[in-house]
C-alpha positions as CSV (number, residue, x, y, z in Angstrom):
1,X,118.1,84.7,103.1
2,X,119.3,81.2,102.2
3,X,123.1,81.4,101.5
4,X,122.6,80.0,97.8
5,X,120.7,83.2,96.8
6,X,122.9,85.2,98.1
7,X,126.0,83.2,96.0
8,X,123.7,83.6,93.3
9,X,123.3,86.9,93.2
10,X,126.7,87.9,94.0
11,X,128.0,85.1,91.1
12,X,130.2,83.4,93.7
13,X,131.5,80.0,91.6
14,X,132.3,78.2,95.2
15,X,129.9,78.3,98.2
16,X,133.0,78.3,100.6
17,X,133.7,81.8,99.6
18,X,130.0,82.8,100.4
19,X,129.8,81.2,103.6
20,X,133.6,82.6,104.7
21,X,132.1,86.7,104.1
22,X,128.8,87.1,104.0
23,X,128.0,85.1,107.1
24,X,127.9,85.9,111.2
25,X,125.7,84.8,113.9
26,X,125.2,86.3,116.7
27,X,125.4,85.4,120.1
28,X,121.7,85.3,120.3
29,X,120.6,83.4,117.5
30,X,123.3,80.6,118.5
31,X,121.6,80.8,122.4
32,X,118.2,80.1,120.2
33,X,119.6,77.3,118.1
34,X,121.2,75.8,121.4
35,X,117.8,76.2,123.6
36,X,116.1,74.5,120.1
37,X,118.4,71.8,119.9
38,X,118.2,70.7,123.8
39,X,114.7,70.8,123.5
40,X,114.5,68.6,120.7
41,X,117.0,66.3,122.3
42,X,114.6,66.4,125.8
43,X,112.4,62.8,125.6
């Protein structure tokens, strides 16, 4: 869920605050972003 829904619906006044609890990646999502990215960045 985007982060702005979730500061919505929580009535967070400051994104920061959002972002700082609510928020944790895992290991494997950030070895998916990092295969993404180097594939994007492959010519």
């Amino acid at each position: 869920m985007h982060p702005s829904v979730i500061m919505r619906i929580l009535r967070h006044a400051n994104m920061k605050v959002t972002m700082e609890i609510y928020t944790e990646v895992s290991d494997e999502e950030t070895r998916k972003a990092l295969q993404q990215l180097s594939e994007s960045l492959d010519f």
